[in-house]
C-alpha positions in Angstrom: -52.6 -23.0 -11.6 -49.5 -22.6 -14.2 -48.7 -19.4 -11.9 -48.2 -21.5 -9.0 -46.4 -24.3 -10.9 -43.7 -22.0 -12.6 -43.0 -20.1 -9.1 -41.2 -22.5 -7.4 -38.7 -23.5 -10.1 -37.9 -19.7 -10.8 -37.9 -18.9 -7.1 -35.0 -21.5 -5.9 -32.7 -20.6 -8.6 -33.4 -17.0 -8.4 -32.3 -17.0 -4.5 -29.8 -19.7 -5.1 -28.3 -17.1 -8.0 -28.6 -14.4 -5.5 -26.2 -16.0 -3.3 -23.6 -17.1 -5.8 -23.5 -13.4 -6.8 -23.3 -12.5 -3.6 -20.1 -14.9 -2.9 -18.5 -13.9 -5.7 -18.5 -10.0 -5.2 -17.3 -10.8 -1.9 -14.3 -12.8 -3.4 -13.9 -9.4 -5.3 -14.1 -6.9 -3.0 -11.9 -8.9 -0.7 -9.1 -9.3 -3.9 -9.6 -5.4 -4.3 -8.6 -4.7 -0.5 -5.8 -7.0 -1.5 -5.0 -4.9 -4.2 -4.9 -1.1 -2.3 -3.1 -2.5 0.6 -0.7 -4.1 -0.5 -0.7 -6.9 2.6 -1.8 -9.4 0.9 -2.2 -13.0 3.4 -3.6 -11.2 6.1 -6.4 -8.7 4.7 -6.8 -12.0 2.5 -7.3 -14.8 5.0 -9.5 -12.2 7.3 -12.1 -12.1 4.3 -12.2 -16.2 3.9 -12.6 -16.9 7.4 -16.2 -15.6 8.5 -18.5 -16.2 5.5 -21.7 -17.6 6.7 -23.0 -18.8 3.0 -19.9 -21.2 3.2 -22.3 -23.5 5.8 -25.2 -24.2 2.8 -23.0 -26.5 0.7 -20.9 -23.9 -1.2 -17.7 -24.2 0.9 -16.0 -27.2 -1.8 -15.9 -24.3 -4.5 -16.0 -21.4 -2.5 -13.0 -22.4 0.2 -10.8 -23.9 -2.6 -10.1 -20.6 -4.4 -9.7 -18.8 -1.0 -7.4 -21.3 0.8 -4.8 -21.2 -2.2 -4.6 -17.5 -2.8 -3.4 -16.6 1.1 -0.8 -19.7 0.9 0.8 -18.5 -2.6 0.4 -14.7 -1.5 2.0 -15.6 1.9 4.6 -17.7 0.3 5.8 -14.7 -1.7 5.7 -12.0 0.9 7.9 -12.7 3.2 11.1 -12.7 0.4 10.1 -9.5 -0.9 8.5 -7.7 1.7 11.3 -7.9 4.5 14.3 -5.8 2.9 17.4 -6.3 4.5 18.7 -3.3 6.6 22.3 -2.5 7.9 23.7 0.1 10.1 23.9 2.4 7.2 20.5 1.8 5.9 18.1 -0.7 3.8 20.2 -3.1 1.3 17.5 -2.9 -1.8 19.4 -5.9 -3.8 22.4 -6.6 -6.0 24.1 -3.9 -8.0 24.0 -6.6 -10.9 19.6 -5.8 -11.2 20.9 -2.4 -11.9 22.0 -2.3 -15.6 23.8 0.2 -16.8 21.6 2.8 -19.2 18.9 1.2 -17.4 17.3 0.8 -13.7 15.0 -1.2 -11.8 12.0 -0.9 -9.4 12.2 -2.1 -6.2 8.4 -1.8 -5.6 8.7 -2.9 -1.4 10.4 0.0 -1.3 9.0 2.3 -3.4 12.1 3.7 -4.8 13.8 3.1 -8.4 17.6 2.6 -9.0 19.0 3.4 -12.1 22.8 3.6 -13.6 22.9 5.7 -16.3 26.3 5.3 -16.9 28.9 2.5 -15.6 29.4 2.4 -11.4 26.7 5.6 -11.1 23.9 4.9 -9.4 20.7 7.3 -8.5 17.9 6.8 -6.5 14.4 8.6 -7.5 11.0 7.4 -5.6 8.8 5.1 -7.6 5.9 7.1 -6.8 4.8 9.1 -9.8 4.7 12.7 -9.5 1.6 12.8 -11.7 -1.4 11.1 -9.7 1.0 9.3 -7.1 0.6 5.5 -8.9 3.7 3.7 -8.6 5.9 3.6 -11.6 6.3 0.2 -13.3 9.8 -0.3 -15.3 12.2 0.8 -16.9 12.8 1.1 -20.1 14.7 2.7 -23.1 17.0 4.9 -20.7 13.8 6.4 -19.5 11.7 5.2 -15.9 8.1 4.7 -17.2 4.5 5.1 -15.0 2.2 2.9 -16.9 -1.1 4.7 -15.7 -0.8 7.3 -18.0 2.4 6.8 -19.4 4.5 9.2 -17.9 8.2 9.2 -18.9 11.2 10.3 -16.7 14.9 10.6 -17.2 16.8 7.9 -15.3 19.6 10.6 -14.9 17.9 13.3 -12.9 14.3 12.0 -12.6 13.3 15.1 -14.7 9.8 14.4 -16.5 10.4 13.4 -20.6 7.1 12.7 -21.6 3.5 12.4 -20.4 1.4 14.1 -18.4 3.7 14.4 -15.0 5.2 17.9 -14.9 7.6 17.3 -11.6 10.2 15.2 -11.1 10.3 12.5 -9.1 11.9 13.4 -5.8 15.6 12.0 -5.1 16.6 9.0 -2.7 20.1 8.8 -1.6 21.1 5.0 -2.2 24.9 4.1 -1.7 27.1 1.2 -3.1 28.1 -1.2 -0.2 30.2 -4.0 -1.3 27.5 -5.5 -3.8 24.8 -4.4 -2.8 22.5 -1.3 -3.5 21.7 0.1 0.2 18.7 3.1 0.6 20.2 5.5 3.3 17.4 7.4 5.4 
């Protein structure tokens, strides 16, 4: 009889366990996607909308988490995702990111603007030459991938350091009034 009286205490908790795993490596997988595609709101509210565990109580903690995350992803899409573009191309941002002796990443666009010396600007993609991961800063006079820390010149993208043996590839970007503008 003690077999049948510590079954159904295990059992509940085991399946109601289960399920919370379950939830949660859903949440995960759905943040992953996220993650690789880079779309954020919609890949994000596609995953919270037909769960079918939310209907056996768990929707007050599982809807909270996934009702904020499209609303704050969504709020900060749409100012970074939509680059401006004129008749001469796509304005990137203000010449006044760009410091001189150093750059910056404009990540939408996947291309990195640096000024290595006062009023010249060059363009080199953001997309490291070594396993194609985007590159992350820059820093030190040098544009830096921090997946396995390759180093390249901000002058002629040539690699300084690390394991990338190529350069990354040039992008002709212009000066229009203040404005850093990507040409195609």
């Amino acid at each position: 009889m003690s077999d049948d009286t510590m079954a159904p205490p295990t059992t509940p908790p085991a399946a109601e366990a289960a399920g919370e795993l379950r939830d949660r490596r859903s949440v995960l997988r759905c943040a992953a996607m996220v993650a690789l595609a880079g779309a954020g709101a919609p890949i994000l509210a596609a995953c919270g909308g037909g769960d079918d565990a939310g209907s056996t109580g768990t929707t007050g903690t599982s809807s909270a988490p996934t009702s904020s995350a499209p609303t704050s992803a969504a709020s900060s899409a749409p100012s970074s995702s939509a680059p401006a573009t004129t008749a001469s191309g796509t304005v990137l941002g203000p010449t006044s990111d760009v410091p001189v002796g150093g750059g910056k990443v404009f990540t939408d666009a996947k291309v990195v603007v640096t000024q290595p010396s006062a009023g010249q600007y060059k363009g080199f993609s953001a997309v490291c030459t070594h396993q194609g991961n985007p590159v992350g800063s820059v820093e030190g006079g040098q544009i830096v991938c921090p997946f396995h820390n390759s180093h390249f010149s901000i002058t002629d993208g040539s690699p300084v350091s690390g394991p990338a043996q190529t350069p990354l590839p040039a992008v002709n970007v212009a000066v229009q009034g203040t404005n850093i503008v990507q040409s195609a």
